[in-house]
C-alpha positions in Angstrom: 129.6 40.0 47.6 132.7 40.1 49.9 135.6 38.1 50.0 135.7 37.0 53.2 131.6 36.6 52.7 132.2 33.7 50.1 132.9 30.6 52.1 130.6 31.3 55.1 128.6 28.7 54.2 131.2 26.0 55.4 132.3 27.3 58.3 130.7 26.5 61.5 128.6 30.1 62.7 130.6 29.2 66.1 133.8 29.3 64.3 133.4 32.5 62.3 135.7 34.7 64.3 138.7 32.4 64.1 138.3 32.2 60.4 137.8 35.6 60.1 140.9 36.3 62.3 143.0 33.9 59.7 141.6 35.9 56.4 142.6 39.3 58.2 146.0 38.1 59.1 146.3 36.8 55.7 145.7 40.8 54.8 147.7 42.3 57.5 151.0 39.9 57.2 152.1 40.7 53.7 151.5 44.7 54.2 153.4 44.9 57.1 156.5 42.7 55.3 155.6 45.1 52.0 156.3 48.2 54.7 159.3 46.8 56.4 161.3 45.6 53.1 160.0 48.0 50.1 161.6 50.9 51.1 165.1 49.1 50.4 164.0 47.5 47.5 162.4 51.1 46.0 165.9 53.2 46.7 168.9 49.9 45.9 166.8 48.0 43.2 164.6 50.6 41.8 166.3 53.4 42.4 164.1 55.7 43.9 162.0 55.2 40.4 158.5 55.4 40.8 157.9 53.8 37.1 159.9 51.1 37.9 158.0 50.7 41.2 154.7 50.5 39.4 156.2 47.6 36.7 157.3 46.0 39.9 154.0 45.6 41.1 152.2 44.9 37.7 155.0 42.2 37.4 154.4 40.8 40.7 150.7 40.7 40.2 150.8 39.2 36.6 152.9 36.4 38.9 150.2 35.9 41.5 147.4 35.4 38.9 149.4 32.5 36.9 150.5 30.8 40.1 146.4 30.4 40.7 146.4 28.4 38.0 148.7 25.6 39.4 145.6 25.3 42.0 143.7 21.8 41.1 140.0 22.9 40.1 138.7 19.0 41.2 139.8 19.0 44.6 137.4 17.3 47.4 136.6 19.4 50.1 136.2 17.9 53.4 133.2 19.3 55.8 133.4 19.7 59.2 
């Protein structure tokens, strides 16, 4: 199943482009500040180390995947 396939069945079918315009700018957003700021971050902080680049990510990742779980599991929903 796809991602942005999940919560379809809470959204209004009249309101499936908006959402789906929100979930792609949730995509786009981050890769276009990833393009505009990595390249000074790879040659001043990393210096030009592709190793180093690779921890950076797995490092950033590993980040990502323990903030999820600062998310409340019991949270009510509200349905439009």
């Amino acid at each position: 199943m796809l991602a942005e396939n999940k919560p379809t069945g809470s959204i209004p079918k009249e309101r499936y482009g908006v959402y789906m315009g929100i979930i792609n700018r949730m995509i786009i957003v981050p890769m276009i500040l990833q393009t505009i700021s990595f390249g000074y971050i790879y040659t001043h902080v990393l210096g030009e180390n592709p190793g180093q680049a690779i921890t950076c990510a797995g490092r950033l990742l590993l980040l990502a995947a323990l903030s999820t779980m600062s998310i409340p599991k019991d949270r009510t929903r509200e349905r439009w």
